[in-house]
C-alpha positions in Angstrom: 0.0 0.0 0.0 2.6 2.0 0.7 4.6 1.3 -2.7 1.8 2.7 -4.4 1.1 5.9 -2.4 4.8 6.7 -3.4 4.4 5.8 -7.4 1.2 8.0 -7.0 2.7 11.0 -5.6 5.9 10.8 -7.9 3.7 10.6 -10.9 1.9 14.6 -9.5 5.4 15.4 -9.3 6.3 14.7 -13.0 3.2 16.6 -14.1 3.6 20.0 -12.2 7.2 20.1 -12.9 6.3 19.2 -16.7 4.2 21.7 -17.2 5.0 25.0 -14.9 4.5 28.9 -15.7 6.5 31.0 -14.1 5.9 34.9 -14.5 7.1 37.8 -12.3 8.0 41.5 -12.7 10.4 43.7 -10.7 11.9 47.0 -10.6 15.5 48.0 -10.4 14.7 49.5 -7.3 12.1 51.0 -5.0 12.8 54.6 -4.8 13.4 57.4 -7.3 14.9 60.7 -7.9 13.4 63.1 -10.7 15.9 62.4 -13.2 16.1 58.8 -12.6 14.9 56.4 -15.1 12.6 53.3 -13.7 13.6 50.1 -15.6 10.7 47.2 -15.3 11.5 43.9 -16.0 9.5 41.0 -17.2 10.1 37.6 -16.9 8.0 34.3 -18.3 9.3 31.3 -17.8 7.6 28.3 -19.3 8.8 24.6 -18.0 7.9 22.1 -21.3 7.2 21.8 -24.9 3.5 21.8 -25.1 3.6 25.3 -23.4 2.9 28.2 -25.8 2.2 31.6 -25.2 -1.5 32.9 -27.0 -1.4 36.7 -26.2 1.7 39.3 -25.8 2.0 40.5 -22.6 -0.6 42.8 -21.3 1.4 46.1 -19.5 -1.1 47.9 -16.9 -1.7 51.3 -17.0 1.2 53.2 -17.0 -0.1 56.6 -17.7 1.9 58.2 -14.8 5.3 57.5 -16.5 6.4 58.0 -20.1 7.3 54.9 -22.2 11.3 56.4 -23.7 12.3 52.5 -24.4 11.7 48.7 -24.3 13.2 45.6 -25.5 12.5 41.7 -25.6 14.7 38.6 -25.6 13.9 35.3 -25.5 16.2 32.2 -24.6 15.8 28.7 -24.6 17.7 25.4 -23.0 17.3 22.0 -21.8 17.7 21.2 -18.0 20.1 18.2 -18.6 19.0 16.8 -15.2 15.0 16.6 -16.5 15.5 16.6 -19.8 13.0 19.2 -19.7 13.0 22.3 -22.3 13.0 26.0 -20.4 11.9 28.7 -22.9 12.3 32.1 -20.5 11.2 35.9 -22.1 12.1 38.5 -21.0 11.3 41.9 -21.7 12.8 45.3 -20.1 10.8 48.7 -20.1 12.3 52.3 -19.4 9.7 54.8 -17.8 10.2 58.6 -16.8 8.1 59.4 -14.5 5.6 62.4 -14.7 4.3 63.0 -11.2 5.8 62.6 -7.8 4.8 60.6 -4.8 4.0 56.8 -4.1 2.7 55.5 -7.6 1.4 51.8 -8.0 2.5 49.8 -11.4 -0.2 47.2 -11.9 -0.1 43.9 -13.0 0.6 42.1 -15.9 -1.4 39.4 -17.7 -0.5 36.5 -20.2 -2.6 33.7 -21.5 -0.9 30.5 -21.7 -2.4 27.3 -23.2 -5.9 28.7 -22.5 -5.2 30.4 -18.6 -4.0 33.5 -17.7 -1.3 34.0 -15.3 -0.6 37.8 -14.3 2.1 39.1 -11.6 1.9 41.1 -8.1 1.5 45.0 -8.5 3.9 46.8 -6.5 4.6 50.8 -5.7 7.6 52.9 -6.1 8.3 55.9 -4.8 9.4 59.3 -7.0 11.0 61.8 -4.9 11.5 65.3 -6.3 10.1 65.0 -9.8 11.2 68.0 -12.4 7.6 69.4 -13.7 7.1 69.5 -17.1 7.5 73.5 -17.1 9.6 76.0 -15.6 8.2 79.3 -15.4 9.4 83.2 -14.8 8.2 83.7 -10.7 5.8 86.3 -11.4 4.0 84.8 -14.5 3.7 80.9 -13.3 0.2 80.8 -13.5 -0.2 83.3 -16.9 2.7 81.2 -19.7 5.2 78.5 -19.7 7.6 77.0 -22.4 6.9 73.1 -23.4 9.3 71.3 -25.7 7.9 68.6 -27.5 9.9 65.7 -28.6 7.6 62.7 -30.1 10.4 60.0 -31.3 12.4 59.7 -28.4 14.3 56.4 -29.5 16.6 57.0 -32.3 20.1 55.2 -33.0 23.6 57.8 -32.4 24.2 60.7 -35.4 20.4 60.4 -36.3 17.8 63.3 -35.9 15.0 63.5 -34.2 12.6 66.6 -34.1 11.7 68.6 -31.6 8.6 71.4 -31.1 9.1 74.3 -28.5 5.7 75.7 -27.4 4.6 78.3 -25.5 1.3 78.5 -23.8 -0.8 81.4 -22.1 -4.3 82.4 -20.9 -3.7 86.2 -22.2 -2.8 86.0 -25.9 -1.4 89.4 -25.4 1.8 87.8 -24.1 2.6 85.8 -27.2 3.9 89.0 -28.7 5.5 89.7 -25.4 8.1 86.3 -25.7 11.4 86.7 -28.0 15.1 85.7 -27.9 14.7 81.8 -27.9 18.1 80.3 -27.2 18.6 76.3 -28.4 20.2 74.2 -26.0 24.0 73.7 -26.4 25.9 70.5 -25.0 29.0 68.8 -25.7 26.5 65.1 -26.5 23.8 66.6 -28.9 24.2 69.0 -32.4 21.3 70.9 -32.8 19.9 72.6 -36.0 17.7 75.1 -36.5 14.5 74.4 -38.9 12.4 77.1 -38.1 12.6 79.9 -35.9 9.6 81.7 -37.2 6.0 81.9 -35.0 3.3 80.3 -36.2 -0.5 81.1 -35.8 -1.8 81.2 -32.2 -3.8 77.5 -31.6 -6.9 78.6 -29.2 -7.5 75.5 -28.0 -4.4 74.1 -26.0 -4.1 72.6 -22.9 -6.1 73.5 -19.9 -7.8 75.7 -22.0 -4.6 77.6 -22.6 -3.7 79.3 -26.2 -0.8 78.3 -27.7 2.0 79.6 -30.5 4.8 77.5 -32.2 8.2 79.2 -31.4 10.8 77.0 -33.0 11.2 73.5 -34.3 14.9 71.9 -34.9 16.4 68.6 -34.9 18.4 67.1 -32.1 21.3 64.6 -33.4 22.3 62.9 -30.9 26.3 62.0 -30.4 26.8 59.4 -27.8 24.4 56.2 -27.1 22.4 55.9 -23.7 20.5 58.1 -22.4 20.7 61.7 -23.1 18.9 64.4 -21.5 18.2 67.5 -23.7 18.3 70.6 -22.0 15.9 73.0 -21.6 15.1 76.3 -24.1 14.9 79.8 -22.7 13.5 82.6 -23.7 12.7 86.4 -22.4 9.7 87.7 -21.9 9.7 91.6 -22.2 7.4 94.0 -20.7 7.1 97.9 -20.0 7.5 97.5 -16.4 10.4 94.3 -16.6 12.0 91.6 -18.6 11.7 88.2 -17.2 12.8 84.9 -18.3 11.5 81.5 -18.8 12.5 78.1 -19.6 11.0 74.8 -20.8 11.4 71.3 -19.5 13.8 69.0 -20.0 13.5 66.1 -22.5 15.4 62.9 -21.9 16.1 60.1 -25.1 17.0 56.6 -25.5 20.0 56.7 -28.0 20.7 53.3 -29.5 24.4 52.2 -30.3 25.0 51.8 -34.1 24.9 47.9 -34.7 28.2 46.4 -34.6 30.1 45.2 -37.9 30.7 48.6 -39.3 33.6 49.1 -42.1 37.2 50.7 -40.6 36.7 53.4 -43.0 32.9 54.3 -40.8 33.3 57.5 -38.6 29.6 59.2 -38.0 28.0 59.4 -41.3 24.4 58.4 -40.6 22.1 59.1 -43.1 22.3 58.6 -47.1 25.2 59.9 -49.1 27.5 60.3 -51.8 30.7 61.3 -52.8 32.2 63.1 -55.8 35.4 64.3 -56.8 36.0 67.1 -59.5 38.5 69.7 -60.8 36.8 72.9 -60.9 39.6 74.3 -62.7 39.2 75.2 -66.3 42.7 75.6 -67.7 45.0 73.1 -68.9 46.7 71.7 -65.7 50.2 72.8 -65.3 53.3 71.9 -63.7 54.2 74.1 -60.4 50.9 75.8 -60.8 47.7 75.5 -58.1 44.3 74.2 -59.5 41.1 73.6 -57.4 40.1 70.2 -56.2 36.7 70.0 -54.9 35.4 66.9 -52.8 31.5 66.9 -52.5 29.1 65.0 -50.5 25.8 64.9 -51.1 22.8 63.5 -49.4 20.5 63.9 -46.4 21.4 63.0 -42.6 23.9 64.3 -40.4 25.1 66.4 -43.0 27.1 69.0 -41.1 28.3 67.4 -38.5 30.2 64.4 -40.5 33.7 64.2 -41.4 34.2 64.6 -45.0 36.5 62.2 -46.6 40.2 63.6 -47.0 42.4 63.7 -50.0 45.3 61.1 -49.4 48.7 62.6 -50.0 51.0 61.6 -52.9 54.6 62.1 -54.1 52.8 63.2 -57.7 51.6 66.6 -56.1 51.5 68.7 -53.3 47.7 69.5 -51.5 47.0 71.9 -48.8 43.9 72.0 -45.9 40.8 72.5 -47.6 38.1 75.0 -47.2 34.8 73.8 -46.2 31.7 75.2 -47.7 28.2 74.3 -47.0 24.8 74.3 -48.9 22.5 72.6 -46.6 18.6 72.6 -45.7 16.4 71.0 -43.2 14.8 67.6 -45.1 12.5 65.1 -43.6 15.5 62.3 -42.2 18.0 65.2 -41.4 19.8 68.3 -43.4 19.7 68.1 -46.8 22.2 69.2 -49.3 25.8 69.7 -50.4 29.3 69.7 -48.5 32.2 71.3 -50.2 35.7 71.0 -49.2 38.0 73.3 -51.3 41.2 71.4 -51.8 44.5 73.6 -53.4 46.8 71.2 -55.2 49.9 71.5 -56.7 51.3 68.9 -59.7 54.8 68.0 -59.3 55.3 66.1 -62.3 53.8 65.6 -65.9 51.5 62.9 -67.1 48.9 61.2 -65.7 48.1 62.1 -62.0 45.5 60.1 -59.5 44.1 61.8 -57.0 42.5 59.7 -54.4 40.4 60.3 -50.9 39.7 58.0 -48.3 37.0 55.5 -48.1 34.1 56.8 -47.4 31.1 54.6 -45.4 27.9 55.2 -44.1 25.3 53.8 -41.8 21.5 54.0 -43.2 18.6 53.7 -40.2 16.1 53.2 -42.8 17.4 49.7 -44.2 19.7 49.2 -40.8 23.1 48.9 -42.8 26.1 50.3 -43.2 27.0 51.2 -47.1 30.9 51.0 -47.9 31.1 53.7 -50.6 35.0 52.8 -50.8 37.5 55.4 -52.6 37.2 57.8 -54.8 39.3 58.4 -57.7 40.2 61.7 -60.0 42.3 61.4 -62.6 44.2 64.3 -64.1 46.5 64.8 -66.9 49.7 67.6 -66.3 51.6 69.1 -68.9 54.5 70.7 -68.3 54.9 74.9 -69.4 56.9 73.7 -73.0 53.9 71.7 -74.0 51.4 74.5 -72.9 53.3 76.8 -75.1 53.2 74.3 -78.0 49.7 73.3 -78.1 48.7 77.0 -78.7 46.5 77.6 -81.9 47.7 80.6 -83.8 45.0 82.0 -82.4 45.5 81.9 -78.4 49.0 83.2 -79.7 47.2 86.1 -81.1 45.8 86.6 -78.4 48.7 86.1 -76.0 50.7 89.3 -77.8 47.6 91.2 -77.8 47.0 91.1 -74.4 50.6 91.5 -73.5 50.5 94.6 -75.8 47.4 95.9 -73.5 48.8 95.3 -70.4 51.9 97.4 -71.6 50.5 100.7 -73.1 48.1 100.7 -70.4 46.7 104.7 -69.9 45.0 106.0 -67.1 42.0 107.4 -69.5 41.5 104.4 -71.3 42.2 100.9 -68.8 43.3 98.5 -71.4 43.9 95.5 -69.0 39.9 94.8 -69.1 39.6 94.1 -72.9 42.3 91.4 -72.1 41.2 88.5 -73.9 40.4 85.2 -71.9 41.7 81.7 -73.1 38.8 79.5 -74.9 38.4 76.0 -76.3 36.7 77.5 -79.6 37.2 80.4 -81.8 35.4 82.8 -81.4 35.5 85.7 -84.1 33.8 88.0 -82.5 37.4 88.0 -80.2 39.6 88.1 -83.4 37.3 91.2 -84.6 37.7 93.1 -81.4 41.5 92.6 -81.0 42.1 94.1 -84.9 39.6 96.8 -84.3 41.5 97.7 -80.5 45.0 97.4 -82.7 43.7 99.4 -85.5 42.4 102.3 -83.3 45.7 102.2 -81.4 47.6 102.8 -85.0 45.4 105.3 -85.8 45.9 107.4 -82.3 49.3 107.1 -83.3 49.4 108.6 -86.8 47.3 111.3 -85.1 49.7 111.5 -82.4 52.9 111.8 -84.8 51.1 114.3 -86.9 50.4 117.3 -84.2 54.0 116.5 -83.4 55.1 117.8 -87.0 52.4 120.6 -86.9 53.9 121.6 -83.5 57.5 121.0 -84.9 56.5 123.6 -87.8 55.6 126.3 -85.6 58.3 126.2 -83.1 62.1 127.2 -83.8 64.2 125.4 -84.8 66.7 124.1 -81.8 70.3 123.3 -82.2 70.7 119.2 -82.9 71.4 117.1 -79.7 74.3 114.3 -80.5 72.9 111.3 -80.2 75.6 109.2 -78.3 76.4 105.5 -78.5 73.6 102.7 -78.4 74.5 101.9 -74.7 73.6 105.6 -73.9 70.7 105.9 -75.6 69.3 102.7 -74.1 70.3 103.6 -70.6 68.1 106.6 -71.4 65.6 104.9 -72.3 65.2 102.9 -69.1 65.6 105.6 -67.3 63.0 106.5 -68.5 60.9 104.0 -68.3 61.9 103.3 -64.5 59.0 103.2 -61.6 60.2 104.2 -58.2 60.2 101.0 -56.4 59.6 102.6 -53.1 56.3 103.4 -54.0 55.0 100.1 -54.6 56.3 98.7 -51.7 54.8 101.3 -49.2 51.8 101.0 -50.8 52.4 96.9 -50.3 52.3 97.6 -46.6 49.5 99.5 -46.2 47.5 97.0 -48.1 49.1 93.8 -46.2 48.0 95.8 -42.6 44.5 96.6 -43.9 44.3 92.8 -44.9 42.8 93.6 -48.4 44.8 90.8 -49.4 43.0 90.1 -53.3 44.4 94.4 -54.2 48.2 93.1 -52.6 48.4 90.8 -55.0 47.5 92.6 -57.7 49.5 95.2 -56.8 52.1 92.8 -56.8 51.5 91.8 -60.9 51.6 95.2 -61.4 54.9 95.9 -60.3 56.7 92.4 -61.3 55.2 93.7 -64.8 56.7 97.2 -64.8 60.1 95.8 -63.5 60.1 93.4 -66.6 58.9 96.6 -68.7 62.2 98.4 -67.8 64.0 95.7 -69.4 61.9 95.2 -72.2 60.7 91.8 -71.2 57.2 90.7 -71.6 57.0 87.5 -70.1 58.6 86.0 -66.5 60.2 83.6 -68.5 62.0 85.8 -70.8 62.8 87.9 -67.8 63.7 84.8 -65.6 66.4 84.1 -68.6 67.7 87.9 -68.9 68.1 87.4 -64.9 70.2 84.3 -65.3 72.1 86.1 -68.1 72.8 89.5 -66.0 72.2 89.0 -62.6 73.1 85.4 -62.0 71.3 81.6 -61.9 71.1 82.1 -58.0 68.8 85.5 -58.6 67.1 83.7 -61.8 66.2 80.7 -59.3 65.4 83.2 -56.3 62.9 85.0 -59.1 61.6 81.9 -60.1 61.0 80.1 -56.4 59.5 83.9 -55.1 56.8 83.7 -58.2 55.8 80.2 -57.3 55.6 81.2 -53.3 53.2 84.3 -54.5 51.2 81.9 -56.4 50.5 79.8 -53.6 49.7 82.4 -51.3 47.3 83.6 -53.5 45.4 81.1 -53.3 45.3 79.2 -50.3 42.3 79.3 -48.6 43.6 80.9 -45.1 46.1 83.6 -45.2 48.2 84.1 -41.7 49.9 87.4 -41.2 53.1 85.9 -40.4 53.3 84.2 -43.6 52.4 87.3 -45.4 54.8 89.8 -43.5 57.4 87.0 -44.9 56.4 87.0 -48.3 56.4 91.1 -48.3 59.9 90.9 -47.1 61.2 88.7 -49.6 59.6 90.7 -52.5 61.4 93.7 -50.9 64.6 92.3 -50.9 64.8 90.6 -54.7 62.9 93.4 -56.3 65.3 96.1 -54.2 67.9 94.4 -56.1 66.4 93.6 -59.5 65.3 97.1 -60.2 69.0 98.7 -59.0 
């Protein structure tokens, strides 16, 4: 009798333990500050492998806290001692709390083959809770700010928007609220979308009116959570000028999913990359030309890091200049970033320019995108094979505009009918360069002509000798010669006022009337008469000072250092040159 009493209760053993539900929640802990966040935690537990759950789980009301997270995972093993299968879910909510005091979270419920288990309610306790509105001591019960923030869950680097409110009984005190500041933290980027009010909404809450002030986008920079802070603004009156701030707003940043490329920094968002010469001239050797790196797309637009140009023995690049053309768009700022490359070729031929890879994580499809590298290539002639591949034409040209620059007057400013290089004829060019030469020959003839009516009237003076033709072309140059001292006080004055663009063309003019004085149209010619006269070291000192202006003239940041250096240099050679 006994024997069978025992195989009777084992068998109730087997069952209960085959078949056992298990569900429980808990909280992190029992009592809270105001900025603390309460994590709930779900468990089900299910002993055996005819045990399914029918429903999700059934949260109680929660109406007192704000939902800013959840997740769910759910594991499964075999008890090797049983052999019994253990599926366990568990699910983990974050709650802000809105209201302080002792609050009681319900229970939940869960129907499991046909009965429905549910756990113990509990309380916590919120200590100090931060209201929802902050407002200016004398006008607490007239207006207060609200920020508005509905997706509060976003992944690191992507936007969320966010609504700043203000709300009032009197309507006359909308007018009264200006000088809205944005928050500003090291962990968030904020961007303005519009700072413009919009129609006043009668019906807010507690039968309060209500204006839109400003809406922007919050990009988050660091996962976790991440409190926004609040938005002021002044409220100015006849009497005073008070001040008033909104709540706080706190968001669940996720952490970018693991696996992204080496070459991913905090591009989040969808983009691409392009890589141009916005140059228009033949590339040459020892001469700058613009390289322009764009990226395109919508996202975290200016805030990312911009893919660099990679360095390379072929040619010599300098920090960029970044530009911006950006707009608010629906996943984040919209447009184009420009980064303004200078780049000098150090040899001829073929010449790749490369950047870095470039990747990029998209939230809407949950991926990263490897864009990879992006490749310019250029070809560099060097200045013998510019000068060859001239048309007749461009040589025309060329001498014409040479000619203007030389007989320039103060009545007439030749220099601006200078004649621009093209990839087609044009005749309309050709025309105006014969009429400009043919109205300079015939100024001439009129010129020479009241010289011998003047000549005619005059008496006749005694004949001057002539002298050798070393004299005469020491005369000559003479002449011709600029006081030098002239051009470089006015150099100073120019480099001190920082109106660097007239220094260096100041500094054309004079390197042209220094050539003009020897009779030397190009630097070329003139670097060669140097080398012949002077000496190869002040030919090469003349050649590297040329190529030093060139790059100073167009690099994107100018220091004054570097340009109190460069005026001292051009002192010193052209001091000597023009002796």
């Amino acid at each position: 009798m006994q024997q069978k009493l025992f195989y009777i209760l084992f068998i109730f053993a087997s069952v209960i333990s085959y078949g056992q539900v298990n569900l429980f929640m808990e909280s992190d802990k029992t009592d809270y500050n105001g900025k603390d966040i309460v994590n709930l935690t779900i468990i089900l537990e299910l002993n055996g492998v005819d045990l399914e759950p029918q429903t999700r789980f059934q949260l109680p009301d929660l109406s007192k806290f704000t939902i800013i997270g959840s997740g769910s995972v759910t594991n499964t093993v075999i008890d090797p001692a049983t052999n019994t299968l253990i599926t366990q879910k568990v699910t983990r909510i974050a709650l802000e709390p809105k209201k302080k005091g002792k609050v009681k979270i319900g229970s939940v419920l869960v129907t499991v083959n046909n009965k429905i288990y549910k756990t113990e309610p509990f309380d916590v306790n919120i200590k100090d809770i931060i209201e929802k509105r902050s407002l200016a001591t004398n006008m607490a019960s007239e207006m207060y700010l609200n920020m508005e923030i509905e997706d509060r869950e976003v992944y690191q680097d992507q936007p969320t928007i966010a609504v700043l409110r203000v709300y009032s009984k009197n309507m006359d005190n909308f007018r009264k609220v200006k000088d809205v500041r944005l928050p500003h933290q090291d962990n968030i980027n904020v961007h303005a979308i519009s700072m413009s009010k919009s129609e006043i909404d009668p019906s807010g809450a507690g039968n309060m009116a209500s204006q839109t002030l400003a809406v922007f986008m919050v990009f988050p920079n660091e996962a976790g959570y991440v409190e926004v802070s609040s938005v002021s603004a002044s409220v100015s009156s006849y009497a005073n000028k008070n001040k008033i701030v909104s709540n706080k707003v706190k968001l669940n940043v996720k952490k970018l999913p693991e696996g992204s490329p080496e070459c991913f920094k905090n591009a989040v968002g969808n983009f691409s990359v392009n890589v141009y010469n916005a140059s228009k001239d033949k590339i040459e050797v020892e001469k700058p030309i613009h390289v322009i790196v764009k990226v395109s797309g919508e996202g975290n637009l200016p805030d990312m890091y911009i893919p660099k140009i990679l360095a390379s023995p072929d040619y010599e690049v300098f920090s960029p200049k970044i530009t911006s053309k950006v707009a608010p768009g629906t996943t984040g700022m919209k447009g184009e970033m420009f980064a303004n490359y200078v780049l000098i070729p150090k040899k001829s031929g073929a010449i790749s320019i490369q950047t870095e890879q470039f990747a990029f994580f998209d939230p809407a499809s949950r991926e990263y995108v490897d864009l990879g590298q992006e490749t310019l290539a250029l070809n560099a002639f060097s200045h013998d094979q510019i000068l060859e591949s001239r048309t007749t034409v461009e040589k025309v040209n060329e001498y014409t505009n040479t000619l203007l620059e030389t007989v320039n007057t103060p009545v007439l400013k030749t220099t601006t009918f200078k004649v621009k290089e093209k990839s087609k004829f044009h005749w309309n060019i050709l025309l105006t360069n014969i009429a400009i030469l043919v109205g300079l020959f015939l100024v001439y003839l009129l010129f020479k002509t009241w010289q011998k009516k003047r000549a005619l009237v005059r008496e006749t003076a005694s004949p001057k000798p002539l002298g050798s033709v070393a004299e005469t072309e020491k005369e000559i140059r003479e002449t011709l010669k600029t006081d030098i001292n002239d051009y470089f006080s006015y150099l100073e004055n120019l480099k001190d006022n920082g109106d660097y663009p007239k220094f260096f063309d100041t500094l054309e003019e004079m390197d042209l009337e220094v050539r003009n004085q020897y009779f030397k149209s190009s630097s070329e010619e003139f670097r060669t008469f140097l080398e012949s006269h002077k000496g190869s070291s002040v030919a090469e000192e003349y050649r590297n000072l040329l190529q030093r202006i060139q790059m100073e003239k167009y690099s994107p940041l100018k220091s004054a250092e570097g340009m109190d250096e460069l005026l001292k240099a051009v002192v010193n050679l052209y001091s000597r040159i023009s002796k």
